[in-house]
Backbone as CSV, one residue per row, in Angstrom:
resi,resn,N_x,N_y,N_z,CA_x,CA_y,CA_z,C_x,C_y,C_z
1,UNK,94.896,110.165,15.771,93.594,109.532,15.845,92.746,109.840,14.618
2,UNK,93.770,110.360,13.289,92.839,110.632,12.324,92.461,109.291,11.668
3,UNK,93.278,108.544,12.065,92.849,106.939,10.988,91.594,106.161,11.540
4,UNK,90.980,105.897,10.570,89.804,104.728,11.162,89.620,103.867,12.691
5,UNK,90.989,103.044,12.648,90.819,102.478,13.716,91.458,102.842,14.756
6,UNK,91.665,104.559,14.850,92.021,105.197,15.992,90.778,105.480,16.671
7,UNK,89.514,105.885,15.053,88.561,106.477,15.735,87.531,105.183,16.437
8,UNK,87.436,103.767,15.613,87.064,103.184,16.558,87.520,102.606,18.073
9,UNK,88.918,102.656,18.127,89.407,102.669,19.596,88.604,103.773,20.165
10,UNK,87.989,104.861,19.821,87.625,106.107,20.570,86.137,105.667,21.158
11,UNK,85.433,105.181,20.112,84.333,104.713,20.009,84.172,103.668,20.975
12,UNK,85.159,102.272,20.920,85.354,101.916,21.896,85.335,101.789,23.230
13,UNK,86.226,102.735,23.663,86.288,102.935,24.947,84.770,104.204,25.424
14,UNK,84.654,104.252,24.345,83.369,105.612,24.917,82.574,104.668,25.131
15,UNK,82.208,103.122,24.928,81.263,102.406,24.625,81.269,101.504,25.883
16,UNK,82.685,101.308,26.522,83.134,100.368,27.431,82.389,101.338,29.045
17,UNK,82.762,103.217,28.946,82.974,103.665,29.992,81.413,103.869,30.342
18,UNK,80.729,104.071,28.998,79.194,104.460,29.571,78.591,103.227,30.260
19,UNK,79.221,101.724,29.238,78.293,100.795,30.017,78.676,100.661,31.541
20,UNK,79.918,101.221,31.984,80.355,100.925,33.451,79.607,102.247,34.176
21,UNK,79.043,103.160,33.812,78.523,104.233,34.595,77.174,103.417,34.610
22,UNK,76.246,102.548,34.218,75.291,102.059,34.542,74.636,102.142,36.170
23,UNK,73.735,102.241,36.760,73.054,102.033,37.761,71.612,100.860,37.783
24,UNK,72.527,99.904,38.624,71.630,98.513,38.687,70.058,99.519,39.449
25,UNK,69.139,99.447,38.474,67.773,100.121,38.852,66.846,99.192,39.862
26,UNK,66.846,97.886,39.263,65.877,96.571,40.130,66.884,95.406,40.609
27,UNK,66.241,95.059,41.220,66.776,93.577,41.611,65.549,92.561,41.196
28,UNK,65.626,91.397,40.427,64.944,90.925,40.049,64.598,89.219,40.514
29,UNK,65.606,89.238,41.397,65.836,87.945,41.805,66.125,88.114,43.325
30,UNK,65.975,87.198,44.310,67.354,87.074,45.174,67.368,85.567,45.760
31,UNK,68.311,85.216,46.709,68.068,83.858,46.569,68.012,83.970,48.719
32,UNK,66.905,82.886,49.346,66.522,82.961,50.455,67.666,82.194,51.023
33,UNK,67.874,82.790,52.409,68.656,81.645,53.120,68.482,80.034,53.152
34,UNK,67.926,79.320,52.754,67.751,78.351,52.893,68.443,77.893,50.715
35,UNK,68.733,78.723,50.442,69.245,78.407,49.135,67.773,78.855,47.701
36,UNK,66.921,78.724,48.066,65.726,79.024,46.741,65.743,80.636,46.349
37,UNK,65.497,80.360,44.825,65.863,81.355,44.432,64.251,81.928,44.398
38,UNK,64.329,83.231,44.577,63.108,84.029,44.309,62.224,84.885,43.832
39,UNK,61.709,85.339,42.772,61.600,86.428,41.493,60.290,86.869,41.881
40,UNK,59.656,86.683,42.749,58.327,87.338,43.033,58.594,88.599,43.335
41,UNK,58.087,89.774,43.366,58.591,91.182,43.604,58.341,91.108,45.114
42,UNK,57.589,90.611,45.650,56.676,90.696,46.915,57.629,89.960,48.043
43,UNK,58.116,88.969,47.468,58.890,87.933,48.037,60.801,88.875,47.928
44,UNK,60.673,89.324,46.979,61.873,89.985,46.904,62.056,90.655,48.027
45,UNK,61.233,91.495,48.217,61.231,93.032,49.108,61.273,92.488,50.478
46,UNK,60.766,91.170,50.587,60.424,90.259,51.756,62.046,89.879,52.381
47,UNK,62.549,89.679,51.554,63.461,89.021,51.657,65.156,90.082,52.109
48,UNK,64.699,91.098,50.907,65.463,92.206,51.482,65.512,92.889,53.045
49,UNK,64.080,92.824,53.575,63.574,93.037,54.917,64.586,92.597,55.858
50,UNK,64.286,91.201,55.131,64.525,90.273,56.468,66.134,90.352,56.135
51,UNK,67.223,90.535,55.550,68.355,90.508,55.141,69.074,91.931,56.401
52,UNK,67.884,92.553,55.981,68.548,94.285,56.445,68.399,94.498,58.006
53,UNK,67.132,93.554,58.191,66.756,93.765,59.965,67.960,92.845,60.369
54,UNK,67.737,91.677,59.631,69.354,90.906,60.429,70.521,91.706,60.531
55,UNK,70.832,92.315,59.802,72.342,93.102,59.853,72.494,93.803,60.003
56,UNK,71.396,94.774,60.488,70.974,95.896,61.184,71.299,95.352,62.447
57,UNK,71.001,94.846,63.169,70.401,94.436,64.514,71.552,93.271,65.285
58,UNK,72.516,93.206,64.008,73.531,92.654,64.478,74.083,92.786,65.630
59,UNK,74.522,92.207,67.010,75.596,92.497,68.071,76.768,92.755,67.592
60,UNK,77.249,93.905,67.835,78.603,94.036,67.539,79.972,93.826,68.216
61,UNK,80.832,92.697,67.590,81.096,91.867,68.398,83.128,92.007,68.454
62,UNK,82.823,93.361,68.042,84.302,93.659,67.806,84.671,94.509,68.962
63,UNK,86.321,94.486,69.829,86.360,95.185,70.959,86.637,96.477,70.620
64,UNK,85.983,97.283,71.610,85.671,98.950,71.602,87.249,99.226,72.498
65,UNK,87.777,98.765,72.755,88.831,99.163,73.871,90.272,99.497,72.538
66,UNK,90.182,99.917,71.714,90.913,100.227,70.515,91.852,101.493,70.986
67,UNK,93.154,101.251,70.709,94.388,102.654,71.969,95.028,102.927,70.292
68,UNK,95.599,103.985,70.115,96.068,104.456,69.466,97.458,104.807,70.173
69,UNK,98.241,105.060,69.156,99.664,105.472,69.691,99.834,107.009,69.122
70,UNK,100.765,107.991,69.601,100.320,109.092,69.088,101.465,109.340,68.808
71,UNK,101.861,110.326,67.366,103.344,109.986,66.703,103.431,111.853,66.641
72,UNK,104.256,111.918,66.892,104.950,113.419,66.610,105.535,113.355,65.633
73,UNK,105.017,114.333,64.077,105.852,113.817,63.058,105.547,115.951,62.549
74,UNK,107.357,116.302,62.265,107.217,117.824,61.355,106.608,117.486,59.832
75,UNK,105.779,118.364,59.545,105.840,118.244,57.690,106.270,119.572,57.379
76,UNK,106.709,119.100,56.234,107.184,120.418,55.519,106.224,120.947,54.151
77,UNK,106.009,122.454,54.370,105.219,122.813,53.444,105.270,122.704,51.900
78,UNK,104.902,122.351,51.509,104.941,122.214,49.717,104.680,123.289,49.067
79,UNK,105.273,124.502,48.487,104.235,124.715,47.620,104.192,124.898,46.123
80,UNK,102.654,124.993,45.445,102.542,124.586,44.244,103.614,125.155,43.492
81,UNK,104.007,126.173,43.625,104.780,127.072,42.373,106.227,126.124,42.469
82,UNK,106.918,125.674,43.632,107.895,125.015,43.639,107.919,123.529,42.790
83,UNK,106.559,122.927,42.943,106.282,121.675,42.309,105.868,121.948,40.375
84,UNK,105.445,123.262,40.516,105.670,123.781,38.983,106.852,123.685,38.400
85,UNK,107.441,124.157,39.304,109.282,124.480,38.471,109.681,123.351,37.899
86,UNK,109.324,122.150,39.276,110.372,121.162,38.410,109.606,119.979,37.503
């Protein structure tokens, strides 16, 4: 990586990974059920409300009667120094 365009591959990817650690801070938009889009901050937060009480408050409509089967299975211990060796 002593050559130039080793070091910009370095540069690169240092450039690719920070922009993916980003954290979306605002939402600046959102768009209402009825399709309109909305950028008012007031209307935003409005909208988030009403998004979160709906799906909050959802019926949940999946069956609770869920059975499991129960499996008898030996494991065998691993250990590290053996997985060193090889």
């Amino acid at each position: 990586m002593k050559s130039i365009e080793g070091k910009n591959n370095v540069h690169r990817i240092k450039k690719q990974i920070a922009k993916s650690w980003h954290d979306v801070v605002a939402v600046n938009c959102v768009k209402y059920s009825n399709g309109k889009v909305v950028i008012e901050s007031d209307h935003v937060k409005e909208e988030w409300h009403r998004y979160t009480e709906k799906l909050l408050n959802k019926e949940d409509t999946q069956d609770n009667n869920t059975t499991c089967k129960k499996v008898e299975v030996t494991c065998q211990l691993i250990r590290r120094d053996k997985i060193l060796k090889e």
